[in-house]
Structure formats: C-alpha cells, structure tokens
Backbone as XML, in Angstrom:
<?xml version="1.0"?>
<chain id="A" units="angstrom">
  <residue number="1" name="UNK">
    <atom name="N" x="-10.273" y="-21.875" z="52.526"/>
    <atom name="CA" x="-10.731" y="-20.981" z="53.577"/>
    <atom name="C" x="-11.207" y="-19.661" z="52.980"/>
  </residue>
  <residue number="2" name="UNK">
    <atom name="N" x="-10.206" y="-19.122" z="52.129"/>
    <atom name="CA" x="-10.822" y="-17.869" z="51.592"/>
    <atom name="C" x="-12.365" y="-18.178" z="50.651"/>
  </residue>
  <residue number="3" name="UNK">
    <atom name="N" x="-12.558" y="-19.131" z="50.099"/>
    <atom name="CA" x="-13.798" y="-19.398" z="49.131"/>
    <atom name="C" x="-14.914" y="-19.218" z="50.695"/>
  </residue>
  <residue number="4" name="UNK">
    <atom name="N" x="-14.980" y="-19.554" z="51.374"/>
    <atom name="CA" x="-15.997" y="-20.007" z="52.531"/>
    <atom name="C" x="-15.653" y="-18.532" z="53.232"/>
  </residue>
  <residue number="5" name="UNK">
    <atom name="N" x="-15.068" y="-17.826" z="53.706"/>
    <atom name="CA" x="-14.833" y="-16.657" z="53.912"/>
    <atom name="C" x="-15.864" y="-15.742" z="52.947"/>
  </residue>
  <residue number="6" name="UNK">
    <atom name="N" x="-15.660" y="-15.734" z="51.769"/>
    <atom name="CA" x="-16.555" y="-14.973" z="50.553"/>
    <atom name="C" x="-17.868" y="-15.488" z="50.849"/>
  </residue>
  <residue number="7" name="UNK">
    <atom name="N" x="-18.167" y="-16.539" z="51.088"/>
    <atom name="CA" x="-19.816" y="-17.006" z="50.889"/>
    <atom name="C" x="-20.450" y="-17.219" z="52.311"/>
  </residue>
  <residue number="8" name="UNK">
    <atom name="N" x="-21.462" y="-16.892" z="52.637"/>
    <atom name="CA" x="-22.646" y="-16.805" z="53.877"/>
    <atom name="C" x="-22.993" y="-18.117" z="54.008"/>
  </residue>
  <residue number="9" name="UNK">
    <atom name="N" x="-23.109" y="-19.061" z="52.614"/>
    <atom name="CA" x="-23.846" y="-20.267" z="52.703"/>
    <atom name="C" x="-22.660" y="-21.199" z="52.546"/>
  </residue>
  <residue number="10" name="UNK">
    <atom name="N" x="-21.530" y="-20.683" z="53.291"/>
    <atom name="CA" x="-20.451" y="-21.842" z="52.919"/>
    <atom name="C" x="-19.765" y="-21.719" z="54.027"/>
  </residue>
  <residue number="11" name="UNK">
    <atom name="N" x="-19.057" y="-23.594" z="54.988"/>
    <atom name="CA" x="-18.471" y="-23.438" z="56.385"/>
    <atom name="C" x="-17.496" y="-24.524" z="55.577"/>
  </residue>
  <residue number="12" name="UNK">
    <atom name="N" x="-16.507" y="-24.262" z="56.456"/>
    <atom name="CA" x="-15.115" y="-25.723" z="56.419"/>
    <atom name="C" x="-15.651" y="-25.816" z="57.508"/>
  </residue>
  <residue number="13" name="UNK">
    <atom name="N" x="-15.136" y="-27.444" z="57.546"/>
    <atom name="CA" x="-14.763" y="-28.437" z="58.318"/>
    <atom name="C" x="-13.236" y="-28.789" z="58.722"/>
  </residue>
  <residue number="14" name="UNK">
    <atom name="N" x="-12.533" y="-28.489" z="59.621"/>
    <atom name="CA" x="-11.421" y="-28.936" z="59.796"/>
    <atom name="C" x="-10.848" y="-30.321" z="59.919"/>
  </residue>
  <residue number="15" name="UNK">
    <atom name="N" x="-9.735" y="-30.935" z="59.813"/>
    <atom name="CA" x="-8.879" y="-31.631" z="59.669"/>
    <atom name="C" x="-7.971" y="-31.838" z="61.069"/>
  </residue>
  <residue number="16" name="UNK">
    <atom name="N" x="-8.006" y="-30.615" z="61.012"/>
    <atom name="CA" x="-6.219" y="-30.267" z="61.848"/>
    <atom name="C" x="-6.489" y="-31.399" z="63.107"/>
  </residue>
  <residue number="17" name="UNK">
    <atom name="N" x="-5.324" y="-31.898" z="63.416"/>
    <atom name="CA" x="-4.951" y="-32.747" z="64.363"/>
    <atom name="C" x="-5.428" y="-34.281" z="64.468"/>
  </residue>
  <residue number="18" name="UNK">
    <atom name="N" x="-6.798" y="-34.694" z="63.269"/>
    <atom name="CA" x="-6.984" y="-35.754" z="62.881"/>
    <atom name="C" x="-5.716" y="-37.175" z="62.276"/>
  </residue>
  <residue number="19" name="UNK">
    <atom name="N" x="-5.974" y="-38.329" z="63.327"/>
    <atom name="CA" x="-4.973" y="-39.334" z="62.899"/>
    <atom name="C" x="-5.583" y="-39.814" z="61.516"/>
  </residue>
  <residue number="20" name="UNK">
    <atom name="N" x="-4.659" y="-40.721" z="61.408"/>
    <atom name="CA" x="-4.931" y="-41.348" z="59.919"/>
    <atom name="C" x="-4.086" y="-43.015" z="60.038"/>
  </residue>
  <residue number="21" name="UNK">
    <atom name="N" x="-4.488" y="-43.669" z="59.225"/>
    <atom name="CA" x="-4.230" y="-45.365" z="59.319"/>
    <atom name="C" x="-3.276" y="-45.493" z="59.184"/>
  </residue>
  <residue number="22" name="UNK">
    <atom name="N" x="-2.167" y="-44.631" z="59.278"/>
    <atom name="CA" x="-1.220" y="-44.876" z="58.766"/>
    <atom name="C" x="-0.399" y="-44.952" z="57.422"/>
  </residue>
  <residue number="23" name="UNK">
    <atom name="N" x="-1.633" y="-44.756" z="56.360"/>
    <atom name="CA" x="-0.841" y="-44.143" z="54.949"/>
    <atom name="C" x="-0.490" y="-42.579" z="55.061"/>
  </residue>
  <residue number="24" name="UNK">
    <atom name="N" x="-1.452" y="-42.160" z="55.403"/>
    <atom name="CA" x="-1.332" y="-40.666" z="55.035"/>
    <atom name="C" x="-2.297" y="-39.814" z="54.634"/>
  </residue>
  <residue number="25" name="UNK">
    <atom name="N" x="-3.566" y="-41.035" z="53.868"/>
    <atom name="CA" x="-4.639" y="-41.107" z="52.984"/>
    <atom name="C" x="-5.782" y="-41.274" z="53.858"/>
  </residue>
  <residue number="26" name="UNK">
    <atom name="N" x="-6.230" y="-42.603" z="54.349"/>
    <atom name="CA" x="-7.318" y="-42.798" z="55.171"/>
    <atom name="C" x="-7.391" y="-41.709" z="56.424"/>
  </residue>
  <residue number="27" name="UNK">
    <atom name="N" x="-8.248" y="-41.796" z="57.142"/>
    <atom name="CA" x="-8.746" y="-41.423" z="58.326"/>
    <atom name="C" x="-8.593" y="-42.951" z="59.336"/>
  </residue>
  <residue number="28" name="UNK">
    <atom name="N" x="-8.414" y="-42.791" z="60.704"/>
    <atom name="CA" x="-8.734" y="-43.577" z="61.594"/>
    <atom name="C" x="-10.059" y="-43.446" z="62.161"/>
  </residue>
  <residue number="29" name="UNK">
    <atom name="N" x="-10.926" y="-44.475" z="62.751"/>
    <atom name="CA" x="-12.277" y="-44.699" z="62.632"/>
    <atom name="C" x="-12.746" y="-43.580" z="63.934"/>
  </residue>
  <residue number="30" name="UNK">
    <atom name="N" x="-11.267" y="-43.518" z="64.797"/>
    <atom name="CA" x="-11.926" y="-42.364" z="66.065"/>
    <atom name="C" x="-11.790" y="-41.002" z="65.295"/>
  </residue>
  <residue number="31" name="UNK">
    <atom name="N" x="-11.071" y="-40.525" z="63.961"/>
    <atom name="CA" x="-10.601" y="-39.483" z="63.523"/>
    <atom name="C" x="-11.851" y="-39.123" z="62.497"/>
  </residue>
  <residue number="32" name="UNK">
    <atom name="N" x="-12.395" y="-40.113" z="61.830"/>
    <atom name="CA" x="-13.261" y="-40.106" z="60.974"/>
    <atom name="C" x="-14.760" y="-39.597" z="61.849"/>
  </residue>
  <residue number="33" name="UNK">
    <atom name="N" x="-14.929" y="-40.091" z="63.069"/>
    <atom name="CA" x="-16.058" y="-39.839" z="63.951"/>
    <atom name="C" x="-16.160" y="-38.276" z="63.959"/>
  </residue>
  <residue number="34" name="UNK">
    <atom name="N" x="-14.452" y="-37.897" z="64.477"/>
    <atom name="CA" x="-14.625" y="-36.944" z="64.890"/>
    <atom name="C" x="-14.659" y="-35.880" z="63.748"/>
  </residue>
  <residue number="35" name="UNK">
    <atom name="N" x="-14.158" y="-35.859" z="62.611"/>
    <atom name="CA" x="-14.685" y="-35.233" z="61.393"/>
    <atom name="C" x="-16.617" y="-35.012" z="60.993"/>
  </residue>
  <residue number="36" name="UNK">
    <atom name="N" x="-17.002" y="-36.275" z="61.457"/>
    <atom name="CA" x="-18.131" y="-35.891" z="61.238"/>
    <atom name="C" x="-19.001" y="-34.891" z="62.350"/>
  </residue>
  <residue number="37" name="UNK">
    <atom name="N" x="-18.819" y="-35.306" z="63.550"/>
    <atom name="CA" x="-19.160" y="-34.103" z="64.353"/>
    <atom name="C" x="-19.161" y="-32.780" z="64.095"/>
  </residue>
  <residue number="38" name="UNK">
    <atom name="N" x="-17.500" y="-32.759" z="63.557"/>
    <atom name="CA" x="-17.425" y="-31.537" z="63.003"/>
    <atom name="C" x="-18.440" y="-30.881" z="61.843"/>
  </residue>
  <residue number="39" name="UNK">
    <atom name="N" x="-18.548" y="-32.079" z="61.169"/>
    <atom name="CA" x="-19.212" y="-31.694" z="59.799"/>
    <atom name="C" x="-20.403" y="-31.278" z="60.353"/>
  </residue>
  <residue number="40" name="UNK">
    <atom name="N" x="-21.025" y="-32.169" z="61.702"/>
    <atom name="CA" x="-22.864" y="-31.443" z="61.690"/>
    <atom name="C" x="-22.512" y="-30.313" z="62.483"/>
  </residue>
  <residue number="41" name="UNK">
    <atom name="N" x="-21.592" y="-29.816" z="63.666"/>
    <atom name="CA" x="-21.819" y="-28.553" z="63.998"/>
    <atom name="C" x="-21.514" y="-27.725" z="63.086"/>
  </residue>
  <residue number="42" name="UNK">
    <atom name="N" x="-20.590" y="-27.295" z="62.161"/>
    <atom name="CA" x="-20.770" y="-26.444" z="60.902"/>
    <atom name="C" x="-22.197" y="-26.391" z="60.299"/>
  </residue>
  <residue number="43" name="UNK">
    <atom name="N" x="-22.730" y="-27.461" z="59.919"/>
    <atom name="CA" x="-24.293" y="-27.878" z="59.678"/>
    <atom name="C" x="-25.208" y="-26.989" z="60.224"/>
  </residue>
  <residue number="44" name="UNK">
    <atom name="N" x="-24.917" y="-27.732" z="61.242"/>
    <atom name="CA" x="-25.878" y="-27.160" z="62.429"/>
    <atom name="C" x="-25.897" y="-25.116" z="62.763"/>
  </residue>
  <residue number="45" name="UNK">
    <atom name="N" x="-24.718" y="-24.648" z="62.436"/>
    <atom name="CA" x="-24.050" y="-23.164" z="62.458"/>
    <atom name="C" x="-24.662" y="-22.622" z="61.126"/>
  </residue>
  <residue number="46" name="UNK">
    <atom name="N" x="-24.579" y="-23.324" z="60.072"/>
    <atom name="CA" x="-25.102" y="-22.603" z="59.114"/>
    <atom name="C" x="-26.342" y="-22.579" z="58.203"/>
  </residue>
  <residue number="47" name="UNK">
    <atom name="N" x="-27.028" y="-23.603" z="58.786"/>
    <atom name="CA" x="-28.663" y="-24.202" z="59.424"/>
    <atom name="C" x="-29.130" y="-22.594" z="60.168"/>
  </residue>
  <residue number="48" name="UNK">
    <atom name="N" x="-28.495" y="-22.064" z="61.274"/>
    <atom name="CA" x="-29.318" y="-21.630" z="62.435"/>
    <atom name="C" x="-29.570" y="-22.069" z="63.148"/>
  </residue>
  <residue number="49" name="UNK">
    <atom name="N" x="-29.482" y="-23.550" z="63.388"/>
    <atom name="CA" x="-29.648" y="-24.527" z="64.255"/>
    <atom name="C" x="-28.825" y="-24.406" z="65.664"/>
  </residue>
  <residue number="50" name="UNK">
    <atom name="N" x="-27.539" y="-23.853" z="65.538"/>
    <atom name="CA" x="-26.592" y="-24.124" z="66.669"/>
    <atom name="C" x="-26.873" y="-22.669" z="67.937"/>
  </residue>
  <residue number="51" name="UNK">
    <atom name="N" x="-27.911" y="-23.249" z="68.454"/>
    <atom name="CA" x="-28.325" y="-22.375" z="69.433"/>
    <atom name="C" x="-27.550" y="-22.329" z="71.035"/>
  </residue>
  <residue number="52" name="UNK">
    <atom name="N" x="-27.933" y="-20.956" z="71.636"/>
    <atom name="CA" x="-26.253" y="-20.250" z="72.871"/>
    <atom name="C" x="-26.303" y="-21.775" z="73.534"/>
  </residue>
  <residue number="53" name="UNK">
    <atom name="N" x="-27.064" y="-22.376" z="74.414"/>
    <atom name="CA" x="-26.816" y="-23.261" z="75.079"/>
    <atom name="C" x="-26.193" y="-24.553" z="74.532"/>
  </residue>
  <residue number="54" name="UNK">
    <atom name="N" x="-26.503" y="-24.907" z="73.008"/>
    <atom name="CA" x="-25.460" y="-25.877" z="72.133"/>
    <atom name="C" x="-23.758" y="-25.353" z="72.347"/>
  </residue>
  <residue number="55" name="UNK">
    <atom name="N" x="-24.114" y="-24.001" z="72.137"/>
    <atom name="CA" x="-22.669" y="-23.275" z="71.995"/>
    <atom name="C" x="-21.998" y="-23.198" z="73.171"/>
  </residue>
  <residue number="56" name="UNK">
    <atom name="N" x="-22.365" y="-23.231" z="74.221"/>
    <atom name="CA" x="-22.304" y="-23.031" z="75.657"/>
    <atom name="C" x="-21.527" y="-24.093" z="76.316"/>
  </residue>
  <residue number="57" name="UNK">
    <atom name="N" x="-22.390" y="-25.432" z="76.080"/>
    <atom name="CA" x="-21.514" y="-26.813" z="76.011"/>
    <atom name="C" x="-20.422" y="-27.039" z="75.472"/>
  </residue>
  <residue number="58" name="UNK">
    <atom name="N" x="-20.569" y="-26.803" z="73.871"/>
    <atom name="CA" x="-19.480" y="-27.626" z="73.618"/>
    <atom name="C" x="-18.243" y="-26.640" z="73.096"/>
  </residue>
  <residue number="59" name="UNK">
    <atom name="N" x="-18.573" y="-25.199" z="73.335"/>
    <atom name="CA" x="-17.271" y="-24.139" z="73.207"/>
    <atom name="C" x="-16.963" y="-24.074" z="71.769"/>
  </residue>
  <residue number="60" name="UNK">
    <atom name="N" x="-15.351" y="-24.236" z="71.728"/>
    <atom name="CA" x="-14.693" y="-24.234" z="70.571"/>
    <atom name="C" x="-14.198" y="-25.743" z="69.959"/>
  </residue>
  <residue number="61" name="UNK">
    <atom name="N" x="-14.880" y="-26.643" z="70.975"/>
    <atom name="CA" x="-14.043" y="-28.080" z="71.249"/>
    <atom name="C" x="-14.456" y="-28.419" z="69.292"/>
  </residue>
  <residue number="62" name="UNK">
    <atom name="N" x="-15.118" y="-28.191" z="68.809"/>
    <atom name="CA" x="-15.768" y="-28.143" z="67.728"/>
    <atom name="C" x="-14.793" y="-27.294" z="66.252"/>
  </residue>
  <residue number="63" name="UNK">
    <atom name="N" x="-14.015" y="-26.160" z="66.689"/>
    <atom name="CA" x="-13.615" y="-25.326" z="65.342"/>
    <atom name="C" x="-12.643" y="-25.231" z="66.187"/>
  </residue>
  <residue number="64" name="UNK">
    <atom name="N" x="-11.590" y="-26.698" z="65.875"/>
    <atom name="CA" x="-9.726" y="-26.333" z="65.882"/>
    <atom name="C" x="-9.288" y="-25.238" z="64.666"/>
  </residue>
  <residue number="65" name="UNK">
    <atom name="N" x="-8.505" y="-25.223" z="64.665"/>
    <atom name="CA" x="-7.904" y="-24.371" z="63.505"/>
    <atom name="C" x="-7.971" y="-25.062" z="62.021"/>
  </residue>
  <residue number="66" name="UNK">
    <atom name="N" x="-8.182" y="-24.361" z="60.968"/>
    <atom name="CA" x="-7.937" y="-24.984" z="59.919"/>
    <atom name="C" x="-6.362" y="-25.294" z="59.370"/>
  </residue>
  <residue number="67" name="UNK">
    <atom name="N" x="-6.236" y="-26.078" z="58.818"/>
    <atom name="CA" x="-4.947" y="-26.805" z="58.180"/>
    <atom name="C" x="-3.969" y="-25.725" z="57.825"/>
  </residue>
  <residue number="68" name="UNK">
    <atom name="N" x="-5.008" y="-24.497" z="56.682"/>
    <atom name="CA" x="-3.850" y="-24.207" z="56.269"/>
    <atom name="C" x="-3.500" y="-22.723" z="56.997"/>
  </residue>
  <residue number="69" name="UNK">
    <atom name="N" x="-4.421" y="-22.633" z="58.588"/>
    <atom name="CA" x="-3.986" y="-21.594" z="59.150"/>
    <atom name="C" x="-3.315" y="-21.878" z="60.712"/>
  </residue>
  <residue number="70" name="UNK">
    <atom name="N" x="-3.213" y="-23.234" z="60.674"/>
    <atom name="CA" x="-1.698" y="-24.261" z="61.805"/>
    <atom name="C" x="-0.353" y="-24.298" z="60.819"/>
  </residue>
  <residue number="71" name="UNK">
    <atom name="N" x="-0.137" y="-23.829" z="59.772"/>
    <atom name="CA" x="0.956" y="-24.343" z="58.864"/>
    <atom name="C" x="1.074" y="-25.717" z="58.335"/>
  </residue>
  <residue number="72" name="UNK">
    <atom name="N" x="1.452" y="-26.152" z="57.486"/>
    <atom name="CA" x="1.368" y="-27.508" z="56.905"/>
    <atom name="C" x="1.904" y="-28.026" z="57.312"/>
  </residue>
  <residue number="73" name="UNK">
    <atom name="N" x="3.455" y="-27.706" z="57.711"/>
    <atom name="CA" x="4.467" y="-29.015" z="57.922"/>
    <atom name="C" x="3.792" y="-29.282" z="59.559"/>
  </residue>
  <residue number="74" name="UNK">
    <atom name="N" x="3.720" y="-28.103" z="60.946"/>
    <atom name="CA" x="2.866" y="-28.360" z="61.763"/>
    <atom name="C" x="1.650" y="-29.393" z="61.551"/>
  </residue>
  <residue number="75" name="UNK">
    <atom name="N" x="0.814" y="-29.638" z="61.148"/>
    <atom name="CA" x="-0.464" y="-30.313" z="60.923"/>
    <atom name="C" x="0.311" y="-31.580" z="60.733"/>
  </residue>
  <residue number="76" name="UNK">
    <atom name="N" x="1.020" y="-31.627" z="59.554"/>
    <atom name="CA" x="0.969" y="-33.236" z="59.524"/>
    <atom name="C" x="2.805" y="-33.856" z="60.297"/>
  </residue>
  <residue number="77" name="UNK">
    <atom name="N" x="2.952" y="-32.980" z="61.215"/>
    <atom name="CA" x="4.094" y="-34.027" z="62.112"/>
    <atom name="C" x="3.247" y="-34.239" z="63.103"/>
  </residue>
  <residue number="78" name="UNK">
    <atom name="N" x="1.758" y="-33.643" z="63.808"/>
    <atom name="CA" x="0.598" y="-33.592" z="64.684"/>
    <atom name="C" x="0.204" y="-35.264" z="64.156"/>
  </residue>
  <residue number="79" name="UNK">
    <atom name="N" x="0.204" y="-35.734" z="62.539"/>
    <atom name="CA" x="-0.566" y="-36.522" z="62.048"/>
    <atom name="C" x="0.219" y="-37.734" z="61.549"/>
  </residue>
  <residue number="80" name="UNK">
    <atom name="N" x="0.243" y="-38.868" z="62.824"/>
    <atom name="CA" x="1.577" y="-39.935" z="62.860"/>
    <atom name="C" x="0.953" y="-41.760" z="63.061"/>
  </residue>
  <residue number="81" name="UNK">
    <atom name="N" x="-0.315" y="-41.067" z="62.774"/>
    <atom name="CA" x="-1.541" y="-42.443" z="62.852"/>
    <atom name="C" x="-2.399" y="-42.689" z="64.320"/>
  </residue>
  <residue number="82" name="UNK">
    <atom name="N" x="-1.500" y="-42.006" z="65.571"/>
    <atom name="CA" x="-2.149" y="-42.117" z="66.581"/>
    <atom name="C" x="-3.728" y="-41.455" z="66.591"/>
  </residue>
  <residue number="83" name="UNK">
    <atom name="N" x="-4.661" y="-42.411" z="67.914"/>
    <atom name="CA" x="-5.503" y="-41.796" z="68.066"/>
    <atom name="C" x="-5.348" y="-40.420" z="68.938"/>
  </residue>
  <residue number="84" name="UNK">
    <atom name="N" x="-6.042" y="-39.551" z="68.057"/>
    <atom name="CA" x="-6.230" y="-38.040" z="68.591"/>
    <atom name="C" x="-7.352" y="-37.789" z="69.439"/>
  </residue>
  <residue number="85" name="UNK">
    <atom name="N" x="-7.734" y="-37.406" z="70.640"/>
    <atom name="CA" x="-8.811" y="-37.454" z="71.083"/>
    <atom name="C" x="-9.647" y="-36.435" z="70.776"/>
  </residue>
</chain>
C-alpha cells in the first residue's frame, strides 16, 4: 500500500473478503471474477477512464479495504472458502 501511495501510476487491487478453494492458496471462481473487476476499475481509475456516472453506479462496491488495512488475522477468519458475494 505504501509503494502505490508514493506513485501516481500505481493502484492495488484488493483481496479483502475474497473466498478461496479451500487451501488457502487458490481463489474460488466467484472470488477470482470478482478480483478481476476489481483489477479493471483500478485500470479503468488510473487510465482516466473511470468517469462520475461509472463512479455514480457502482460507488465504493469496487475499493473494499485493503488486507493490510482490515488487520490480518480479521481478513483471513472473513476467508473460510465460502462464496463471498
């Protein structure tokens, strides 16, 4: 977070509240979707692309908190393999 904080041309993608297959390791295929969404509105935000009425729609539903600013042990008792919507 702090590296992307320092740089203009740099966004995270969050994690937080994403299930996983059950190792610990993978992503689940609804968790993995929703990572990528994430990944193009960051995209899309640091493009210039993400214009008021994009923003308007879809709010914050887009930038949960990052991992390591929910606390760790928080994040992953959130992360128990279920689907997260």
């Amino acid at each position: 977070a702090e590296v992307a904080a320092g740089d203009a041309h740099a966004e995270l993608a969050s994690a937080h509240g994403l299930a996983h297959k059950g190792d610990r390791l993978h992503f689940s295929s609804s968790a993995a979707d929703e990572l990528g969404r994430r990944y193009a509105w960051k995209w899309l935000r640091l493009t210039g692309r993400a214009h008021g009425s994009l923003r308007l729609l879809l709010g914050s539903s887009l930038e949960p908190p990052l991992l390591s600013e929910s606390g760790r042990d928080q994040a992953f008792d959130g992360c128990r393999g279920e689907n997260v919507p």
